[in-house]
PyMOL commands that place a pseudoatom at each C-alpha (Angstrom):
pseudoatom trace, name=CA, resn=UNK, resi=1, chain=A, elem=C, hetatm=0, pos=[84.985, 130.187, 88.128]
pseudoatom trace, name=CA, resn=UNK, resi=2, chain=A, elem=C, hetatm=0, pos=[83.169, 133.222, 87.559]
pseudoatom trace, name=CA, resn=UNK, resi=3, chain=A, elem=C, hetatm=0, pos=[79.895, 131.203, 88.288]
pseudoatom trace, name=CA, resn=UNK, resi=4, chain=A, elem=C, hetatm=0, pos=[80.756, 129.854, 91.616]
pseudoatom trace, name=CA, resn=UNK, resi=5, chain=A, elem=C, hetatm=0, pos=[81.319, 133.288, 92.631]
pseudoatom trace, name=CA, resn=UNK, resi=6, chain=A, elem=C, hetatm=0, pos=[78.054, 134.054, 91.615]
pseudoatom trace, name=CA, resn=UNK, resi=7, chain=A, elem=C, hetatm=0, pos=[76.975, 131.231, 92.827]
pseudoatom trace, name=CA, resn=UNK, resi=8, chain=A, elem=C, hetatm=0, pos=[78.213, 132.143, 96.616]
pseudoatom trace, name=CA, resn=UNK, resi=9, chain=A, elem=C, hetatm=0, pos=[77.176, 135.779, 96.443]
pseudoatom trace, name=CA, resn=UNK, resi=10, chain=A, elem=C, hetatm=0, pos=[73.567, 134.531, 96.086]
pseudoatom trace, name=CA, resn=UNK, resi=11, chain=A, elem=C, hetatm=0, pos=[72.955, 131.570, 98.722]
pseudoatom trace, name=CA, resn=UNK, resi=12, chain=A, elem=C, hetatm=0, pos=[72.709, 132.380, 102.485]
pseudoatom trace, name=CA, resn=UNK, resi=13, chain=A, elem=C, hetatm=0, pos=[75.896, 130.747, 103.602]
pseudoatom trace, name=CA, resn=UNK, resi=14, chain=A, elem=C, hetatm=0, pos=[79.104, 131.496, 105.641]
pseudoatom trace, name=CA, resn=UNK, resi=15, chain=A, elem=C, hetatm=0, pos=[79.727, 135.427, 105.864]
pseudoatom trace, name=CA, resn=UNK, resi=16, chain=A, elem=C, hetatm=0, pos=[82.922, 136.827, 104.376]
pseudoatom trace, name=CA, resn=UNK, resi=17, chain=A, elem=C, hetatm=0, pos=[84.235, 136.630, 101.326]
pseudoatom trace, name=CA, resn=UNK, resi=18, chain=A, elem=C, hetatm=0, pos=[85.038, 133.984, 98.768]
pseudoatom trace, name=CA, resn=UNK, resi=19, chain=A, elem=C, hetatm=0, pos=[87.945, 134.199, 96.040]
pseudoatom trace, name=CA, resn=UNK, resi=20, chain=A, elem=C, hetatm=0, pos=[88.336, 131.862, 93.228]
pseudoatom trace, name=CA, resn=UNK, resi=21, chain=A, elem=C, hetatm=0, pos=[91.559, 131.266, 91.255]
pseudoatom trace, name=CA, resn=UNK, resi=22, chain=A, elem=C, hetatm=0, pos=[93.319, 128.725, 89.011]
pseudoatom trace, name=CA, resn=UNK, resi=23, chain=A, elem=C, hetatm=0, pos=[96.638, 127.402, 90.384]
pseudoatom trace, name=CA, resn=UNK, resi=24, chain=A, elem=C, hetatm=0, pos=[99.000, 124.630, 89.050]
pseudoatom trace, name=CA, resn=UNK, resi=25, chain=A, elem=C, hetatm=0, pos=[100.990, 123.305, 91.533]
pseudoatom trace, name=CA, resn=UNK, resi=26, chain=A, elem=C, hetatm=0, pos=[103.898, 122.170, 89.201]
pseudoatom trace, name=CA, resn=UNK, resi=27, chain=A, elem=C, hetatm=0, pos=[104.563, 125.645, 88.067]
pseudoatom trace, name=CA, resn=UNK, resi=28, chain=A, elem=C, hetatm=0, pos=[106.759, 128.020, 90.105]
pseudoatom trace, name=CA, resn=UNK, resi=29, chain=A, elem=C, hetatm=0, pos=[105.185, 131.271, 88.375]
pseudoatom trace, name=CA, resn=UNK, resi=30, chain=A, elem=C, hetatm=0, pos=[101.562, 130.094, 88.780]
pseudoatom trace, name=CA, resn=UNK, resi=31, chain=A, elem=C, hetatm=0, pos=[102.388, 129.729, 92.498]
pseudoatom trace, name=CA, resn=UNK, resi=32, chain=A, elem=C, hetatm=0, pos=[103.843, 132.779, 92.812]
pseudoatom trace, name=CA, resn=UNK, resi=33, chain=A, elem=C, hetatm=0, pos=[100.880, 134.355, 91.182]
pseudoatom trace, name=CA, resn=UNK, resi=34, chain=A, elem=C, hetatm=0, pos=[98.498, 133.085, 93.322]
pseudoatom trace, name=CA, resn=UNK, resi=35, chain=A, elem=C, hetatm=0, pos=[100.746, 134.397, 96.378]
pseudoatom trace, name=CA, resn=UNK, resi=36, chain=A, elem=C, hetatm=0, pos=[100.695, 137.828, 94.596]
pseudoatom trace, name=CA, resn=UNK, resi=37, chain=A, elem=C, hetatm=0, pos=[97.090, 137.823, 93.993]
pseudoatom trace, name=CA, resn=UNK, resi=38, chain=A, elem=C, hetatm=0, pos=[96.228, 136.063, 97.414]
pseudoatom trace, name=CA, resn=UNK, resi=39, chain=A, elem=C, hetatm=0, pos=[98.626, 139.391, 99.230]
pseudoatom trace, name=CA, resn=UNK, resi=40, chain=A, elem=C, hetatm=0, pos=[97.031, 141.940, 97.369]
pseudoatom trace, name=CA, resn=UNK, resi=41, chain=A, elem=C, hetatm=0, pos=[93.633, 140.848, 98.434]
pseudoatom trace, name=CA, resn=UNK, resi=42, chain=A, elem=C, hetatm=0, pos=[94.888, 140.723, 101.828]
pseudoatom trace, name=CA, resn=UNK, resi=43, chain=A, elem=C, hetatm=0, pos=[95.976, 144.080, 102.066]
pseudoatom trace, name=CA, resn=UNK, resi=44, chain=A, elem=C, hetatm=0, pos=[92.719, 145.244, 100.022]
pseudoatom trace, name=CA, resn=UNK, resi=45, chain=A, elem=C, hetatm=0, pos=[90.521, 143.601, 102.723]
pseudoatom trace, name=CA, resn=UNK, resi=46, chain=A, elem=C, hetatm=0, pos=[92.932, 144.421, 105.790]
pseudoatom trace, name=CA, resn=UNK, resi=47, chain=A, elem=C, hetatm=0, pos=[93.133, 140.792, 106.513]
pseudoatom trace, name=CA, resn=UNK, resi=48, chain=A, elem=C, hetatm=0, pos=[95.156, 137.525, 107.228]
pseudoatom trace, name=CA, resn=UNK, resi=49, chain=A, elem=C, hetatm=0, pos=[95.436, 134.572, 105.917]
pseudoatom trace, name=CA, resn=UNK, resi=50, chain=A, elem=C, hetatm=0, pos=[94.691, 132.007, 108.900]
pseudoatom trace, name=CA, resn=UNK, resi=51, chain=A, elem=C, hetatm=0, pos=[94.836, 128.773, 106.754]
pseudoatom trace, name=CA, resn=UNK, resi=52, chain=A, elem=C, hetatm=0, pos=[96.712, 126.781, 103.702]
pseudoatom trace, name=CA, resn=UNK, resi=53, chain=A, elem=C, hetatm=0, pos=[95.430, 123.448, 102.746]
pseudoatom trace, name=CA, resn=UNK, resi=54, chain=A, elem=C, hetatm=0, pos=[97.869, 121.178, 100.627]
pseudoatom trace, name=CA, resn=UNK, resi=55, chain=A, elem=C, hetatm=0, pos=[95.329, 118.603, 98.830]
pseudoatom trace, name=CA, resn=UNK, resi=56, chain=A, elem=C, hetatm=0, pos=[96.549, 118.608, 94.851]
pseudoatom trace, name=CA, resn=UNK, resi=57, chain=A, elem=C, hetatm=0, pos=[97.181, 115.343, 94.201]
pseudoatom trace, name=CA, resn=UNK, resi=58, chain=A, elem=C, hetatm=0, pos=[97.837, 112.734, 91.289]
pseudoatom trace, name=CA, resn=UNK, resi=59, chain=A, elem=C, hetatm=0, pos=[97.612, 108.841, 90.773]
pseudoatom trace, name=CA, resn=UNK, resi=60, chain=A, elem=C, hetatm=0, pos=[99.544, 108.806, 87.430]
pseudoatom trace, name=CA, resn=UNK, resi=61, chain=A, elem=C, hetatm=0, pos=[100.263, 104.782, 86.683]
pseudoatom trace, name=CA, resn=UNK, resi=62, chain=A, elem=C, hetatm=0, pos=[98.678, 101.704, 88.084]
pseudoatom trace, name=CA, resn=UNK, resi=63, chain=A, elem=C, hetatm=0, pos=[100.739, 98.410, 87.529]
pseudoatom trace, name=CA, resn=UNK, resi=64, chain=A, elem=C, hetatm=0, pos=[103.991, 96.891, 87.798]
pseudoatom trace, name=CA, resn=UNK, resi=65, chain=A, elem=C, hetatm=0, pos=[106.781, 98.704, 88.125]
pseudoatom trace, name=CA, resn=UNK, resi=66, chain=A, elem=C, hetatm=0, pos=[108.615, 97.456, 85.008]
pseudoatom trace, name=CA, resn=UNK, resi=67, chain=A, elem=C, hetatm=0, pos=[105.876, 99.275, 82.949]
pseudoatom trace, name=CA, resn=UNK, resi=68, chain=A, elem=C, hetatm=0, pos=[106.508, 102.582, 85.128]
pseudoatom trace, name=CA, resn=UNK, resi=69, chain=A, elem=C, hetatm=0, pos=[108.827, 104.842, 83.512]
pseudoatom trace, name=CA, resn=UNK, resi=70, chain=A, elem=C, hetatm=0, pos=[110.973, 107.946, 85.188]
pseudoatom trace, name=CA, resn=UNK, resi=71, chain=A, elem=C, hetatm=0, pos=[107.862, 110.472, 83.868]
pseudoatom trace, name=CA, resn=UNK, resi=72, chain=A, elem=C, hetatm=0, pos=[105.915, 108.938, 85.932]
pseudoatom trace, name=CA, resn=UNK, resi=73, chain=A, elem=C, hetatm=0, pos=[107.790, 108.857, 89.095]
pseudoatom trace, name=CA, resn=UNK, resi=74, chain=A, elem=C, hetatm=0, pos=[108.444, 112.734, 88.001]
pseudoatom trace, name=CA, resn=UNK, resi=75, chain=A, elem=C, hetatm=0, pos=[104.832, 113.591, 87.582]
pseudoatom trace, name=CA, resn=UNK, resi=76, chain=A, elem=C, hetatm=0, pos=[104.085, 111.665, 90.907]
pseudoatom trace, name=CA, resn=UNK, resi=77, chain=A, elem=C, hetatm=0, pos=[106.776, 113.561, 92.473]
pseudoatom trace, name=CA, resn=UNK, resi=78, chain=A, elem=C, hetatm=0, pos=[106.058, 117.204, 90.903]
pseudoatom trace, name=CA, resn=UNK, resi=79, chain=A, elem=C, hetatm=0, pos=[102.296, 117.264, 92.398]
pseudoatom trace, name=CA, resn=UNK, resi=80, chain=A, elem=C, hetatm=0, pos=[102.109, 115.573, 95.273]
pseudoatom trace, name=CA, resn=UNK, resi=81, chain=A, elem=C, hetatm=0, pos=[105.249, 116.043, 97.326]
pseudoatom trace, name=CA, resn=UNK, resi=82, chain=A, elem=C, hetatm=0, pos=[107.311, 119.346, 95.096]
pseudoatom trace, name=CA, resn=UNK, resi=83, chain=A, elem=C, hetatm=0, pos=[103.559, 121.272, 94.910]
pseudoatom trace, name=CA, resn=UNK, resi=84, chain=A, elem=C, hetatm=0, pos=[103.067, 120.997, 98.831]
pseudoatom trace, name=CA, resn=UNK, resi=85, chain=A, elem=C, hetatm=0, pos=[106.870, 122.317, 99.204]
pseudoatom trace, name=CA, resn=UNK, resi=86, chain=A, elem=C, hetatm=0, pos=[105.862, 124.895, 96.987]
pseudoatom trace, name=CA, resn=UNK, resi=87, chain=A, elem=C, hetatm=0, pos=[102.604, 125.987, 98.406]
pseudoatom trace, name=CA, resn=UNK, resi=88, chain=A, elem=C, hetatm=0, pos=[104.915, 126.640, 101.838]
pseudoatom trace, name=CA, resn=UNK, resi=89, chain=A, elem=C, hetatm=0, pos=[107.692, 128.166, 100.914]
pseudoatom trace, name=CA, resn=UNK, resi=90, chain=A, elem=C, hetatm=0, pos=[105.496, 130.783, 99.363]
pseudoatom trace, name=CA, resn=UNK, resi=91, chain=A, elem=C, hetatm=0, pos=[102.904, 131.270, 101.380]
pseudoatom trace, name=CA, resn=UNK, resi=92, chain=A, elem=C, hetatm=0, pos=[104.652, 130.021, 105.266]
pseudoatom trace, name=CA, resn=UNK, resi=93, chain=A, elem=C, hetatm=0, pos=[105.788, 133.730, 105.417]
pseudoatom trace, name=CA, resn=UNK, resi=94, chain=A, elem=C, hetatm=0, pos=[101.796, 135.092, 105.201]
pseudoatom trace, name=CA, resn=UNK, resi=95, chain=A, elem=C, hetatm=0, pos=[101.126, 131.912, 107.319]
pseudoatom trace, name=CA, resn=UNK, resi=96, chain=A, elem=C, hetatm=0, pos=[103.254, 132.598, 109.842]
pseudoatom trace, name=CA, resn=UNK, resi=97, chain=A, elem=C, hetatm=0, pos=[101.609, 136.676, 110.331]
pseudoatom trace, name=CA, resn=UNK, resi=98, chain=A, elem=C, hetatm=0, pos=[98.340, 135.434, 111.829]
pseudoatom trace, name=CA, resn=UNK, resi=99, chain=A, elem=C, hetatm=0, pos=[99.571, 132.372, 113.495]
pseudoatom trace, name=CA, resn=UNK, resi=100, chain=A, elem=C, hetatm=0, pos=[97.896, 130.378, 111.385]
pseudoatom trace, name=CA, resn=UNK, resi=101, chain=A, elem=C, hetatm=0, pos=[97.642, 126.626, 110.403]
pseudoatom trace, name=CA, resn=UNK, resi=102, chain=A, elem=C, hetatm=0, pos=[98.980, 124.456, 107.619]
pseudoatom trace, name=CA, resn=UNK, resi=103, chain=A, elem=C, hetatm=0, pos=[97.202, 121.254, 106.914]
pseudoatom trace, name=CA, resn=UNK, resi=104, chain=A, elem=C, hetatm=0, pos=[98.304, 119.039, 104.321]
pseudoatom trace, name=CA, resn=UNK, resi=105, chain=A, elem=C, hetatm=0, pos=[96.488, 116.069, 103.000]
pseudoatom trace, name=CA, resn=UNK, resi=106, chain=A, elem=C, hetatm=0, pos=[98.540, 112.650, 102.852]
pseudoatom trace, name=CA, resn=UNK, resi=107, chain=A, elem=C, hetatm=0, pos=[97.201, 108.938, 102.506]
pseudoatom trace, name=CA, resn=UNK, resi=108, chain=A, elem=C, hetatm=0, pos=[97.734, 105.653, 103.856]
pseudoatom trace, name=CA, resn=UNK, resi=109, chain=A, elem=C, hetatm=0, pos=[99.414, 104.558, 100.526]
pseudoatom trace, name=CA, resn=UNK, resi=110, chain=A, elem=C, hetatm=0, pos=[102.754, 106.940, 102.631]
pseudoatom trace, name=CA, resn=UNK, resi=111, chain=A, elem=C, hetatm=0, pos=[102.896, 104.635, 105.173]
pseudoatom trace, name=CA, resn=UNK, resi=112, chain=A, elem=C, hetatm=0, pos=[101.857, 100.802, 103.573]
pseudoatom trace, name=CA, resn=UNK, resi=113, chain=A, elem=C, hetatm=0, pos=[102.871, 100.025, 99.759]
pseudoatom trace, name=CA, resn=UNK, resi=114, chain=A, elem=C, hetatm=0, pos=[100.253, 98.938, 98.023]
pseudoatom trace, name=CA, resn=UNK, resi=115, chain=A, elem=C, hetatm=0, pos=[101.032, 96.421, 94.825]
pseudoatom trace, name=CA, resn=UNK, resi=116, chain=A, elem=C, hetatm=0, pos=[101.556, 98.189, 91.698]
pseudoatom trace, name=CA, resn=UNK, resi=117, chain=A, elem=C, hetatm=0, pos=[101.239, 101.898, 92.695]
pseudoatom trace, name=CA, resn=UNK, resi=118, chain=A, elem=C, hetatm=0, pos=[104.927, 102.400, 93.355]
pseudoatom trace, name=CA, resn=UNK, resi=119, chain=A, elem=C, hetatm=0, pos=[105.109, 106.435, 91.580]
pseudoatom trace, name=CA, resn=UNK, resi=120, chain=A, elem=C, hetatm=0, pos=[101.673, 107.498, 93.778]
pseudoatom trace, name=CA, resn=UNK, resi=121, chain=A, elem=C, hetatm=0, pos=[103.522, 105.351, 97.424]
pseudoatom trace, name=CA, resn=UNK, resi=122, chain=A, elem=C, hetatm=0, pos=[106.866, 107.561, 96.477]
pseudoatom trace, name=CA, resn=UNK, resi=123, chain=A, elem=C, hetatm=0, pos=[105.461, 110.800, 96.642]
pseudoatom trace, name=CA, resn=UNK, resi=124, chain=A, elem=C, hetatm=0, pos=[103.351, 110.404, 99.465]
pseudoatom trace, name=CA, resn=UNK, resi=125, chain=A, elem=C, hetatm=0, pos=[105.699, 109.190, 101.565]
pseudoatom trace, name=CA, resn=UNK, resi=126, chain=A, elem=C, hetatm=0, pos=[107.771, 111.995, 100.858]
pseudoatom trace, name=CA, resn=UNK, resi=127, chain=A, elem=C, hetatm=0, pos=[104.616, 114.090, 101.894]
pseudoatom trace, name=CA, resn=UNK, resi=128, chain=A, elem=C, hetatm=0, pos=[104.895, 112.121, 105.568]
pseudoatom trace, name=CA, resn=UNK, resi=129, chain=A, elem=C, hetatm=0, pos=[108.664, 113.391, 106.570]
pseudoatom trace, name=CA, resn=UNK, resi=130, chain=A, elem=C, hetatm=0, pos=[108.918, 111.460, 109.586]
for i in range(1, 130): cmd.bond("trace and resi %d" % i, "trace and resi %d" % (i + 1))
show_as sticks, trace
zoom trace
C-alpha cells in the first residue's frame, strides 16, 4: 500500500489527498477500524466525507446446488450483502454530515438467476431491497 501512496504523491493527477487502508468486510472490528481511522483523518484535515462506495464482492461456488453447502451460502452472504450493511451502519452517520452519497455496486445476477450460481444470486438480491 505504501507504494501506491508513493505512487500518487509523484504523478500529476487529481489534487487532494489519497489514503490507503486494508479493510475486510466480514469483520466487525476491521470495519470499525477503518471508521476510526477514516474520522480521525477527517478531523486532522478539517474535512467530510462526501462518498461511500459498497463494491466487495465474492463468487464463492459455481454448480448445482446439491454440491453447494451452507458455507457457501454464508460466505456469499457475509461479503456481499452483511459487508454493505456494515459499511452503512458505520459510516451513514459521517455520510449523512456532508450530505453525501452512498453508491453500492449490485449485478444483474439480483434480479435474473442464472443456472448454478444460486450462493452469488442470494446475496445480491439481498443487495437490491426492493
Amino acid at each position: 500500500m505504501e507504494s501506491l501512496q508513493n505512487e500518487y504523491r509523484t504523478k500529476r493527477g487529481p489534487k487532494g489527498q489519497l489514503h490507503i487502508l486494508q479493510l475486510d468486510v466480514t469483520k466487525e472490528e476491521s470495519v470499525e477500524s477503518a471508521k476510526t481511522f477514516v474520522s480521525q483523518t477527517l478531523r486532522t484535515n478539517n474535512a467530510k466525507l462526501w462518498g461511500l462506495v459498497n463494491n466487495a464482492g465474492i463468487f464463492s461456488i459455481h454448480g448445482p446446488d446439491d454440491w453447494c453447502s451452507v458455507d457457501e451460502y454464508t460466505s456469499s452472504l457475509n461479503v456481499n450483502t452483511l459487508g454493505t450493511v456494515r459499511m452503512c451502519h458505520a459510516f451513514v452517520p459521517l455520510i449523512k454530515k456532508s450530505r453525501g452519497r452512498i453508491v453500492t455496486m449490485g449485478s444483474t445476477a439480483g434480479r435474473l438467476h442464472g443456472l448454478y450460481v444460486a450462493p452469488y444470486v442470494t446475496a445480491k438480491f439481498a443487495v437490491e431491497g426492493k
